[in-house]
C-alpha positions in Angstrom: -22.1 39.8 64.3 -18.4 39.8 62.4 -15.0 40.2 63.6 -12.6 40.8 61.0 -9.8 42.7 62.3 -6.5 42.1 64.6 -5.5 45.9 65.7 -4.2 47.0 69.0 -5.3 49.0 70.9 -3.0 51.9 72.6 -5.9 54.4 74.3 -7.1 51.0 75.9 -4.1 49.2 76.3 -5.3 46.2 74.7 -2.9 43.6 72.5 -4.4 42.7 69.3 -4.8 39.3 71.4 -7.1 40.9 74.1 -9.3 42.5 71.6 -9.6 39.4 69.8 -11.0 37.7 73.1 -13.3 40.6 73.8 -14.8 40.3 70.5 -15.1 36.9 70.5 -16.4 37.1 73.9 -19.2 39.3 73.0 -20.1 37.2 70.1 -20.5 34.3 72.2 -22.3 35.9 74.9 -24.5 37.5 72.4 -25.7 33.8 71.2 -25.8 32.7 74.5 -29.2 31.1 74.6 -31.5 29.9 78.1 -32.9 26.7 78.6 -36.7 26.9 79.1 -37.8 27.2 82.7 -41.1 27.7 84.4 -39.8 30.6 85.9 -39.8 34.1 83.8 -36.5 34.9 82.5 -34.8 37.7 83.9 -33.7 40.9 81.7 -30.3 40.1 82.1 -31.3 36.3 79.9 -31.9 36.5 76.3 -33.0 34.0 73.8 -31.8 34.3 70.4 -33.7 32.4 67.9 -31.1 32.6 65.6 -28.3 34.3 64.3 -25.2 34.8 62.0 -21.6 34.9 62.5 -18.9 35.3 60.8 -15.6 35.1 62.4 -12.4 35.6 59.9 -9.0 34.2 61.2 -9.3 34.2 65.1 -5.8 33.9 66.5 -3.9 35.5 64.1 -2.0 37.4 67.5 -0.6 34.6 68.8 1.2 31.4 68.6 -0.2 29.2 66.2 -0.9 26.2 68.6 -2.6 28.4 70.6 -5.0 29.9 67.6 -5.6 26.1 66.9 -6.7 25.3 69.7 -8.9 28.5 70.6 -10.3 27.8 67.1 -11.3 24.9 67.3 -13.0 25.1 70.6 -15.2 28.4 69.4 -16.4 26.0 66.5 -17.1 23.6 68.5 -18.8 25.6 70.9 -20.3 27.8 68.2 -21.3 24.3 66.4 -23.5 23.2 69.4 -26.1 25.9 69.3 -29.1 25.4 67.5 -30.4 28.3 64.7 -26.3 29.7 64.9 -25.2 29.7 60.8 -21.7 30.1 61.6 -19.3 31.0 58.7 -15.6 30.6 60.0 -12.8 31.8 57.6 -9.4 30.3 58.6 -5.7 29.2 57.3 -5.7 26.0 59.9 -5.8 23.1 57.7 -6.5 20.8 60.2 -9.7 22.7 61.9 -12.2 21.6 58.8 -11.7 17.9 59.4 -12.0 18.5 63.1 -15.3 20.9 62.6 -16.7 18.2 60.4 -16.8 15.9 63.3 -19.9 18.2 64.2 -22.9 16.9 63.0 -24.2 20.2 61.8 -21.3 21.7 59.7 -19.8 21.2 57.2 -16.2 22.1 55.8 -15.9 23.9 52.3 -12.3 24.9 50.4 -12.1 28.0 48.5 -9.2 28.1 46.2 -8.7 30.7 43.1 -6.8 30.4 40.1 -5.0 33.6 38.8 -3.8 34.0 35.3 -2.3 37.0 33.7 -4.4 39.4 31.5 -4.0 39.4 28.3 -3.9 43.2 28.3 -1.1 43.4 31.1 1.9 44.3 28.2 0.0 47.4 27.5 1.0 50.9 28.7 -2.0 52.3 30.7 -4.9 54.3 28.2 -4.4 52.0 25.5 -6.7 49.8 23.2 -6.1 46.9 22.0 -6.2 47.9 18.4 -3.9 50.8 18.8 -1.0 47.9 20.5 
């Protein structure tokens, strides 16, 4: 289960917001597990024994208070269930430390250093001997 994308939605008349909240909705739901009863489950339960997400900047369609806090309170949520590998890409500085709190995640940085190519003076179709 992934969501990756912020678009609107004109045929549906859905803000980029309200899409975001469906899809995070449906992930959710989709993980939602039952608690063991002596009764049979309905067909309208499921138990998921586990699963994958991978959610990439929720809230980027609104205020960034409000992302923080909708953030944080999926990773929290999504932090409780048992068997849920939850990879959750975000700008939020603050949302690691407060994920870490969890006892089951754990808060990684991914940083990249660029340099220029050596090659970037050349005019496209050469080699470097002919330079």
């Amino acid at each position: 289960m992934t969501r990756l994308s912020s678009n609107d939605s004109i045929e549906l008349n859905a803000s980029s917001f309200s899409r975001e909240m469906e899809e995070t909705s449906a992930i959710l739901s989709a993980v939602a597990t039952t608690q063991p009863s002596a009764a049979a489950p309905s067909k309208k339960q499921r138990t998921r024994t586990s699963a994958l997400i991978i959610i990439d900047e929720l809230g980027r369609s609104t205020t960034g208070t409000d992302a923080l806090a909708i953030s944080f309170a999926i990773v929290e949520h999504l932090a409780a269930l048992p068997h849920v590998f939850t990879l959750f890409a975000t700008h939020f500085t603050g949302l690691p430390d407060a994920a870490i709190s969890a006892p089951t995640a754990a808060a990684y940085n991914l940083a990249a250093a660029l340099q220029p190519r050596r090659d970037a003076a050349r005019a496209p179709g050469t080699t470097p001997e002919a330079a």
